[in-house]
TORDO-968290 format. One line per 2 residues: number of its first residue (from 1); their letters; for each residue x, y, z of C-alpha. Coordinates in Angstrom, 1 decimal, m for minus. Example, Ala and Ser with C-alpha at 12.3 -4.5 7.8 and 13.67 -1.06 7.14 Angstrom:
<recs>
1> as> 12.3/m4.5/7.8  13.7/m1.1/7.1;
</recs>
This chain:
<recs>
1> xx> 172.2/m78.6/1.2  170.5/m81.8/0.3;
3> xx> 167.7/m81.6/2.7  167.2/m77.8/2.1;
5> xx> 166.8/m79.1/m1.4  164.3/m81.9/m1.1;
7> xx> 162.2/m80.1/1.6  161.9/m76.9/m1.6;
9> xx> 161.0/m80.0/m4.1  158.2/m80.8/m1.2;
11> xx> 156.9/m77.5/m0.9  156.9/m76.8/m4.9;
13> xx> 154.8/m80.4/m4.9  152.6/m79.2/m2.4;
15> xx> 152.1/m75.7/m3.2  151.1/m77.3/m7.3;
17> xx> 148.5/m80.3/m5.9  146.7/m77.6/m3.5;
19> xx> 146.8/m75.6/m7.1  145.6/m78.0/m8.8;
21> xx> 142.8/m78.6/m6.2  141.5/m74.9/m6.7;
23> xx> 141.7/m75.3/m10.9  139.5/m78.3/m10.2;
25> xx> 137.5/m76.6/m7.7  136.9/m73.9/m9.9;
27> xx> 136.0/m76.0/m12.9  133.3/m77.7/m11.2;
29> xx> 132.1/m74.5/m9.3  131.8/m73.5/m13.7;
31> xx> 130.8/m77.0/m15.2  127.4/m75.6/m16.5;
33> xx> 129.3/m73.0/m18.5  131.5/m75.2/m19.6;
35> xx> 128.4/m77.3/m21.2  127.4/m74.7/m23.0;
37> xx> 130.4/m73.8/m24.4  131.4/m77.2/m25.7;
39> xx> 127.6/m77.8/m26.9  128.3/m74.8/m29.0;
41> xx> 131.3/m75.4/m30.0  129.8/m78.9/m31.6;
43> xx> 127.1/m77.1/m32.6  129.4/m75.0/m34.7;
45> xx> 131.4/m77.6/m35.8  128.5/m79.3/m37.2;
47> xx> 127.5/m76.4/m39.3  130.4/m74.7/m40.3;
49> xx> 130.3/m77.0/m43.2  126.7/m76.2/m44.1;
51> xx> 127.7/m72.6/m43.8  130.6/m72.7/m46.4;
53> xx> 129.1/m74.5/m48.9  126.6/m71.8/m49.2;
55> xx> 129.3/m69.2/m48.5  131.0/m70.7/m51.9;
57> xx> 128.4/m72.3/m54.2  125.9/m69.6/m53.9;
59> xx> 128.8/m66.7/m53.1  126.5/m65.7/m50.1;
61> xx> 127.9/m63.1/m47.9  128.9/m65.3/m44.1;
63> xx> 126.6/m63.4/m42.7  123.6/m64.2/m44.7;
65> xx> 124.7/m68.1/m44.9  124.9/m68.4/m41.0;
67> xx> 121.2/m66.5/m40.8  119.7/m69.1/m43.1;
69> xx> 121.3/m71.8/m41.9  120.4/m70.9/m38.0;
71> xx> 117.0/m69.7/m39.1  116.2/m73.3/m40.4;
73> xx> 117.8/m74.7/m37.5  115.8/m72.5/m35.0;
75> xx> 112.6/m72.6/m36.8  113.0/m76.7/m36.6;
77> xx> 113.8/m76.4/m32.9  110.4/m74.0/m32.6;
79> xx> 108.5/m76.9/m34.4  109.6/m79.8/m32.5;
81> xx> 109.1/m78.2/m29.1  105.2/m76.9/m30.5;
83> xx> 104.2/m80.4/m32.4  106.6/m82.9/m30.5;
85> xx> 106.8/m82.0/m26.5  103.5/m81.4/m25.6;
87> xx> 102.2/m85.2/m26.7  105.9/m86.3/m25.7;
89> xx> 105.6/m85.0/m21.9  101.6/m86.3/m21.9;
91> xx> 102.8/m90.3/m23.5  105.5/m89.5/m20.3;
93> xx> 103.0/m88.6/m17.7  100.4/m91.7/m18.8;
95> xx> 102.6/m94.4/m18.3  103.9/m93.2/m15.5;
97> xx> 99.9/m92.7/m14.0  99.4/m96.8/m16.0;
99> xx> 103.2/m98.4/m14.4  100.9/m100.2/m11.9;
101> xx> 98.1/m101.5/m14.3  101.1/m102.4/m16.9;
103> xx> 103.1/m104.5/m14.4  100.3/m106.4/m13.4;
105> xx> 99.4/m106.7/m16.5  102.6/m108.4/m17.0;
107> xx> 102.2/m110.6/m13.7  99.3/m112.1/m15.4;
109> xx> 101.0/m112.9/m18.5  103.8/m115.0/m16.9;
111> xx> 100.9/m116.3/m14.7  99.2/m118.1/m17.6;
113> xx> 102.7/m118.9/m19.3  103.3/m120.9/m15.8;
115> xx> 100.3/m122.3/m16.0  101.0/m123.7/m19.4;
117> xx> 104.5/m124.9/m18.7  103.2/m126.6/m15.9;
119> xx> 100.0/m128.5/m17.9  102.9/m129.8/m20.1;
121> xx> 105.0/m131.1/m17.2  107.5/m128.3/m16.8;
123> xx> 108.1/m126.8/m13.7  110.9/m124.3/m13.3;
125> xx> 112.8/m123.9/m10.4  111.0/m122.1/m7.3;
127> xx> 113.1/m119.9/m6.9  112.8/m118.7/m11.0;
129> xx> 109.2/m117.7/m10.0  110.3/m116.2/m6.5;
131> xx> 113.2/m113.7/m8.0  110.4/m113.2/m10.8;
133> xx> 107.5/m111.9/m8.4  110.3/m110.1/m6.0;
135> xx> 111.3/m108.4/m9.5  108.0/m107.3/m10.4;
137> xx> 106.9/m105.8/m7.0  110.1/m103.5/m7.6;
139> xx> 109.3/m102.3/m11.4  105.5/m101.4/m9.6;
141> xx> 107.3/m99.3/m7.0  108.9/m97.2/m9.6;
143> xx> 105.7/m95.3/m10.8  106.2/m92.5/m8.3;
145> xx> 109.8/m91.6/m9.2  109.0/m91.6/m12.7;
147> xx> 106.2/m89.5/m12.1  107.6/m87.0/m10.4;
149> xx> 110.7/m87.4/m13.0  108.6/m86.5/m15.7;
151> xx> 107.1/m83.2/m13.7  110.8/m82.1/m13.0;
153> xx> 111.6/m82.3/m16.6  108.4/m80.1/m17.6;
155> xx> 109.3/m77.7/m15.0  112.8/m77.4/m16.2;
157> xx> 111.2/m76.7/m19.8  112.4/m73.0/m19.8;
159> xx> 115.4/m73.7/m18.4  116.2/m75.8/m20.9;
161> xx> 114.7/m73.6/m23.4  117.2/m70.6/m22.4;
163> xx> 120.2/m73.4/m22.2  119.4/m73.7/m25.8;
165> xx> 119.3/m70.0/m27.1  122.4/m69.5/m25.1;
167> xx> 123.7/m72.2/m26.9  122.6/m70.8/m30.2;
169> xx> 124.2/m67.4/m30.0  127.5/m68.5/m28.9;
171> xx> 127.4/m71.2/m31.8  126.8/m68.6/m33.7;
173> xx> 129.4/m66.2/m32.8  131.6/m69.4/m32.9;
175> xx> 130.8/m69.7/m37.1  131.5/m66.5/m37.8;
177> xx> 134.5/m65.8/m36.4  135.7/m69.6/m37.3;
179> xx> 138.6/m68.1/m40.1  139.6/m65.1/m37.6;
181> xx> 139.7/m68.1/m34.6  141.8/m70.1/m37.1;
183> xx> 144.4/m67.5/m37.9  144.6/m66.4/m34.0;
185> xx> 145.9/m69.7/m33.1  147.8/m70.1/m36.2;
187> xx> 149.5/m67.0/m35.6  150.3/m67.8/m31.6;
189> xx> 151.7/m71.2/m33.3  155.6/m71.4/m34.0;
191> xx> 156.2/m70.8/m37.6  157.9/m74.2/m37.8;
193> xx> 154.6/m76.1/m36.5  151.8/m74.0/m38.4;
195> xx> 151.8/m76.2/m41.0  151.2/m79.3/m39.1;
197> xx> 148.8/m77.4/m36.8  146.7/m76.3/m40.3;
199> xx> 146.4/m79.8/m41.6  145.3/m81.0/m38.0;
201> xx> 142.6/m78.3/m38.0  141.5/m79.2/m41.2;
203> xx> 141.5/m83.1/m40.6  139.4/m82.6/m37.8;
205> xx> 137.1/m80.6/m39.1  136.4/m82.7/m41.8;
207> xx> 136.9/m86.2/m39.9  135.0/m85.3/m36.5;
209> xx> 132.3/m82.8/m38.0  131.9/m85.9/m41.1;
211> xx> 131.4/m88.1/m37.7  129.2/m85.9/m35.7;
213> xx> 126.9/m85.4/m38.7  126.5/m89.4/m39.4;
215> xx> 125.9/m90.0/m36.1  123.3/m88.1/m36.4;
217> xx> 121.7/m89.0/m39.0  121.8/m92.5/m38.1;
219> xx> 120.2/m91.2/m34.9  117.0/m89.4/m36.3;
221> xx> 116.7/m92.6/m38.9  116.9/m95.5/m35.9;
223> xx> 114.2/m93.3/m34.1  111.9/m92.7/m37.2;
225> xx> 112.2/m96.6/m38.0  111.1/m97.1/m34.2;
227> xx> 108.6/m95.4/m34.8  107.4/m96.8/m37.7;
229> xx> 107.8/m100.2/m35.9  105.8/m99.8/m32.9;
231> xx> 103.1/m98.1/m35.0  102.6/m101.5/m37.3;
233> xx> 102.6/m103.3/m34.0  100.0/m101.5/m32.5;
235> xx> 102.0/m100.2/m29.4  101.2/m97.0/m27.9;
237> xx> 104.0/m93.9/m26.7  105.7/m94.9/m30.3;
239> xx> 106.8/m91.3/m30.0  108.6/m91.3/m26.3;
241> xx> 110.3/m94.8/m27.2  111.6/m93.4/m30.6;
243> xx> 113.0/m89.8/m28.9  114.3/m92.1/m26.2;
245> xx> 116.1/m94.6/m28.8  116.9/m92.1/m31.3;
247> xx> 119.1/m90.4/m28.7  121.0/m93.7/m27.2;
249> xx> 122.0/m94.5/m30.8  123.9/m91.2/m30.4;
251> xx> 125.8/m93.0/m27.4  129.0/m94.7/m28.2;
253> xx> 129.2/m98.7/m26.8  126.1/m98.9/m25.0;
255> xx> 124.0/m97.1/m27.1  122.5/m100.1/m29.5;
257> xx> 121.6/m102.0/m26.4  119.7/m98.9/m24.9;
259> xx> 118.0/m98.2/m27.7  116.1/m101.5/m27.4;
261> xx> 115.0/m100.9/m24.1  111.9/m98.8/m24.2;
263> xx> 110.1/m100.3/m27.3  110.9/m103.5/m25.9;
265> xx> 109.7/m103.0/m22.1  106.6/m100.9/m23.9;
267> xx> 105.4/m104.3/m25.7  106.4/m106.3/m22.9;
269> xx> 103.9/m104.1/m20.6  101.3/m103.6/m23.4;
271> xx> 101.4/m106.8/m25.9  103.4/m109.2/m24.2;
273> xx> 102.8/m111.7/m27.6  104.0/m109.0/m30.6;
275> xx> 107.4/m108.7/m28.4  109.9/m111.2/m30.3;
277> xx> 108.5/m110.3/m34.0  108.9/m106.6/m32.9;
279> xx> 112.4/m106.7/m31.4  113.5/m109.0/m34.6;
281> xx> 112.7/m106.2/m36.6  114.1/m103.3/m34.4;
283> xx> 117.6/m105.9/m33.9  117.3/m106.1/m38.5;
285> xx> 117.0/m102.5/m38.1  120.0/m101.6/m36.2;
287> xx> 122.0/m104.4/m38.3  121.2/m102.8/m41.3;
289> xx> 122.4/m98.7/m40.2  125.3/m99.8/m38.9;
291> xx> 126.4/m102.4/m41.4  125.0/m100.6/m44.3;
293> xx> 124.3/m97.5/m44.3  126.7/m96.4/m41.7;
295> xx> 130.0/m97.2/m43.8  128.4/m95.2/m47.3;
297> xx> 127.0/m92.1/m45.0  130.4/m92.3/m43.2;
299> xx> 132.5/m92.5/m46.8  131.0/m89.2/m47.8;
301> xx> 130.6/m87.1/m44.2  134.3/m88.4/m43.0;
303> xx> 136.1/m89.1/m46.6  136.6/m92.6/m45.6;
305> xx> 135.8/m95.8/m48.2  132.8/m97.9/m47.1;
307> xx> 134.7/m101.3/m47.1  137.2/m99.5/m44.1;
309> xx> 134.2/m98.2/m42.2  133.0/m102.1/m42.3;
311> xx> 136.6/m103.0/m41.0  136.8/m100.3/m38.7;
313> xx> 133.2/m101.5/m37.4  134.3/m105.1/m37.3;
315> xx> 137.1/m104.6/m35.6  136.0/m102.0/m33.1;
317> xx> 133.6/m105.0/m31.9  135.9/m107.6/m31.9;
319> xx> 138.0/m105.5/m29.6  136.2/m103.4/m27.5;
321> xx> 132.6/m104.8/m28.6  131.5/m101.3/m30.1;
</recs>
């Protein structure tokens, strides 16, 4: 019967989207554990590579590679969170306490700009300074929230600390077992696809973990050169702007632009005149990582030649303004 028929495709339809609704359901109801196992599993894929080369080159039992390698790791993670997040969360707390004395800091600046522009016979729109003074009482109001921001992050600390040894150990369980994973899903593969299967493990490993690993780098040397910016101009919380930019720059498509933000609001609040020489040399700085050094560190992590990292690059921001 036709109707008997479509009325058991409606029920199979029905009976798969309320399905459907509970596997989504559940993955939410598990989206922290899900975190943790994909950090991991980056994590792992990051330094697997590590791991093998002093598995082979210094025929190091597995065992004794991942300790070292996870012992350095850990040991820099102890050292960042002892030198760094202390001074980190106070810089946080202080301009959050200073937001009001900073924006009207800055009210005053445009002030005598105005005034200047106006001695010389140019007067902007009303409306310019209207939307301008409207704009200002809003970035004064937002003191509080970041305040109370940055006390929710410090109270979140150990959280955040037992996130990342949780992290740690499954990463680590991940790198040991990596050839006995390997052969597991090799072995559930058809014999007639293993082949393709093993050479799309292995391009991956070495394309995406080569990627991961630039990335990066390019990361930790955009928020060092901050750094080393802001400190020649004079500018103070040089170390919250260069966490803050070294981790857009990780960020795919918006990450250049976000990376400018807090070294340039930070002299626009601070030293309103250093702000154009500052951001020319943070904009040089970001020119010369990606266009530079990016393709070279990318031809040795990913396998790729410079001069097709430059086209990918070029391309990638004629299309899609990557």
């Amino acid at each position: 019967d036709p109707w008997l028929r479509a009325l058991s495709i409606l029920l199979v339809c029905i009976a798969g989207l309320y399905l459907a609704g509970m596997v989504w359901a559940l993955v939410l109801h598990l989206a922290d554990i899900l975190v943790l196992f994909f950090a991991a599993w980056l994590l792992a894929f990051m330094l697997e590579p590590l791991v093998s080369l002093l598995e082979d080159r210094y025929k190091l039992r597995r065992g004794l590679a991942v300790a070292l390698v996870y012992g350095a790791l850990l040991g820099t993670l102890v050292a960042a969170a002892i030198w760094l997040l202390p001074p980190l969360i106070n810089q946080l707390v202080a301009i959050a306490l200073q937001w009001p004395a900073y924006v009207e800091n800055v009210g005053r600046y445009f002030a005598f700009w105005q005034g200047e522009l106006a001695a010389r016979g140019v007067n902007p729109p009303p409306e310019l300074w209207g939307n301008y003074q409207e704009l200002l009482q809003r970035l004064a109001a937002l003191g509080g929230p970041v305040l109370t921001n940055v006390v929710v992050l410090a109270r979140s600390a150990a959280a955040l600390a037992i996130d990342v040894i949780i992290v740690l150990v499954l990463s680590v369980y991940l790198v040991l077992d990596a050839s006995r994973i390997t052969r597991a899903v090799l072995v559930a593969t058809p014999v007639s696809l293993r082949d393709d299967v093993r050479y799309f493990m292995e391009s991956v490993r070495q394309a995406f973990g080569g990627f991961l690993r630039g990335q990066l780098l390019l990361a930790v040397a955009y928020g060092l050169g901050t750094a080393v910016v802001m400190t020649v101009a004079g500018l103070e919380y040089a170390l919250a702007a260069s966490v803050f930019a070294g981790l857009a720059m990780l960020l795919p498509f918006i990450g250049q632009a976000l990376a400018l933000v807090p070294p340039v609001v930070i002299a626009l609040l601070l030293q309103p005149g250093r702000l154009w020489w500052m951001l020319l040399l943070l904009v040089g700085l970001q020119v010369f990582l990606i266009n530079v050094v990016s393709p070279r560190l990318m031809s040795h992590t990913v396998g790729i030649h410079p001069l097709l990292v430059l086209v990918a690059v070029l391309v990638g921001g004629k299309l899609a303004g990557v």
